[in-house]
N, C-alpha and C positions, 0 to 999 in steps of 0.2 A: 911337428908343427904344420906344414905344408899340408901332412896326412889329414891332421883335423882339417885345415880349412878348407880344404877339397872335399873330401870324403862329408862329411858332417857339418860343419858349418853354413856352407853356402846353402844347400833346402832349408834350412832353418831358419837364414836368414831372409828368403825369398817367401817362405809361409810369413815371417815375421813384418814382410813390408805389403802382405799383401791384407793382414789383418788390420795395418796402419789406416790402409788406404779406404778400405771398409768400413772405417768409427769417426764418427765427429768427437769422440771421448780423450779426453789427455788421457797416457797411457803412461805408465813406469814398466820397463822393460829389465827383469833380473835376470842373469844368468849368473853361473857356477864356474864358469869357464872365463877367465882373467881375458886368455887369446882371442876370447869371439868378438870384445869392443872393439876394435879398432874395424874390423870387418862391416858390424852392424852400422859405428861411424862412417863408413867409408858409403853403404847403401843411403843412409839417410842425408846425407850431402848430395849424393849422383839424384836423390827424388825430390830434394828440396825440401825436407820434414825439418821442420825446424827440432831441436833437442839440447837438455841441457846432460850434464855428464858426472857423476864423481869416481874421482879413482883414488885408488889409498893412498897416494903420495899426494894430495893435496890436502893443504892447512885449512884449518876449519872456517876459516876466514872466507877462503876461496869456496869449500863447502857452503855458508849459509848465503854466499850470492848466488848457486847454483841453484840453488832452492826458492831463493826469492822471484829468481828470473824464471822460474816454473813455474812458481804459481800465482803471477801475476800477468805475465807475460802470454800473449794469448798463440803467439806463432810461436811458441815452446810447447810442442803436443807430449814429446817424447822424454822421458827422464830415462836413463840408462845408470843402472847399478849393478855392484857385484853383492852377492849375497853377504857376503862375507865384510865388504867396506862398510855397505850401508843398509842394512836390513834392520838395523832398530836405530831410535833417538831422533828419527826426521819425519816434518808433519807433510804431508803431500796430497790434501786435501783437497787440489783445483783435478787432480786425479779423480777418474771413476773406472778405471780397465789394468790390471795389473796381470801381464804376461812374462812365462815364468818358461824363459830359452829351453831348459830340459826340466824332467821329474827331480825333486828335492825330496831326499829321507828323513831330513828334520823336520819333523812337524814344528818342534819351537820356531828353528828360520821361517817355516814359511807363516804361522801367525806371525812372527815379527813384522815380518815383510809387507802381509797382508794390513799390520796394523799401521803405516806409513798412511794409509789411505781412510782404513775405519779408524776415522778418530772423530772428536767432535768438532763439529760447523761442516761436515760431509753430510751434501743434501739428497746426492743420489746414489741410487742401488750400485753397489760392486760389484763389477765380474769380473772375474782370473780366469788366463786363458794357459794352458800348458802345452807348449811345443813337443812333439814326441817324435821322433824320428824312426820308422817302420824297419824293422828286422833288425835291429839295434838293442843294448842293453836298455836303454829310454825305455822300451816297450815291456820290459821284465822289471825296471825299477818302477815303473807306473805302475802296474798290477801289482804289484806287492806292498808297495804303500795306500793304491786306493784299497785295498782289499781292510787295510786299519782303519781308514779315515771316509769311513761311509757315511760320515755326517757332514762332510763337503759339497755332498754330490746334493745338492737340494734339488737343481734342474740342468742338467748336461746337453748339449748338443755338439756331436761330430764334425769339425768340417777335414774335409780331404783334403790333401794339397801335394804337390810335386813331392814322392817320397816323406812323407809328412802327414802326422794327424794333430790335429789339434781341438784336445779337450777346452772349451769353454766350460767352467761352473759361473751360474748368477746365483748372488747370495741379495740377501734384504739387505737396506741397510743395517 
């Protein structure tokens, strides 16, 4: 545990609040890693980003105000999810930036994921951004899934970051 948040989480978290700081776009933030919320919470309070959150032990109740408070709420930039809680059945349409903490091997999760945001009454273009962590397996499970999903890649650009890369794809709407 310590391992992961030292070793790997923290660049990822610091690429993740630096893409924040960069986009006027509400942003849904997934990762695969249950342990990285609290961490990501804890940056986003220390910057002031406002965010709302689901985690699997909350009742659906609590789910659809988290949702509401997203996409109405204008100082809620940030939705934080696990792929796994909430990757399909939620419309998250005030979103246009969906970044994806490491590479995911399910192409279904990540259309599901993707489709939170391409739904209708979304008036602008999506981009997904993918956190990759340099000399790391991120770098071997990236390559070998984009190497399937070449229909993703419409328009890529690289940014570098502290032991970090991060694929941006822009898709149309």
């Amino acid at each position: 545990d310590t391992y992961l948040d030292a070793i790997h989480c923290t660049p990822k978290i610091n690429t993740l609040i630096d893409i924040l700081h960069n986009t006027k776009q509400k942003t849904i933030v997934f990762t695969n890693i249950s342990n990285m919320l609290p961490g990501i919470e804890r940056r986003l309070m220390e910057e002031s980003i406002g965010y709302c959150i689901i985690r699997g032990s909350q009742r659906k109740q609590q789910r659809l105000k988290m949702v509401q408070a997203f996409q109405q709420d204008n100082n809620k930039q940030v939705f934080l999810l696990t792929l796994k809680t909430a990757a399909e059945g939620l419309t998250l349409t005030a979103a246009s930036h969906i970044v994806f903490m490491e590479p995911c091997t399910n192409h279904t999760l990540v259309s599901q994921a993707i489709g939170r945001v391409k739904r209708i009454g979304q008036t602008q273009p999506i981009q997904t951004t993918t956190i990759i962590m340099k000399q790391t397996m991120d770098e071997i499970i990236y390559k070998h899934t984009n190497k399937q999903t070449t229909h993703l890649t419409d328009h890529k650009t690289l940014f570098h970051g502290d032991n970090c890369e991060s694929f941006a794809i822009y898709r149309s709407k």
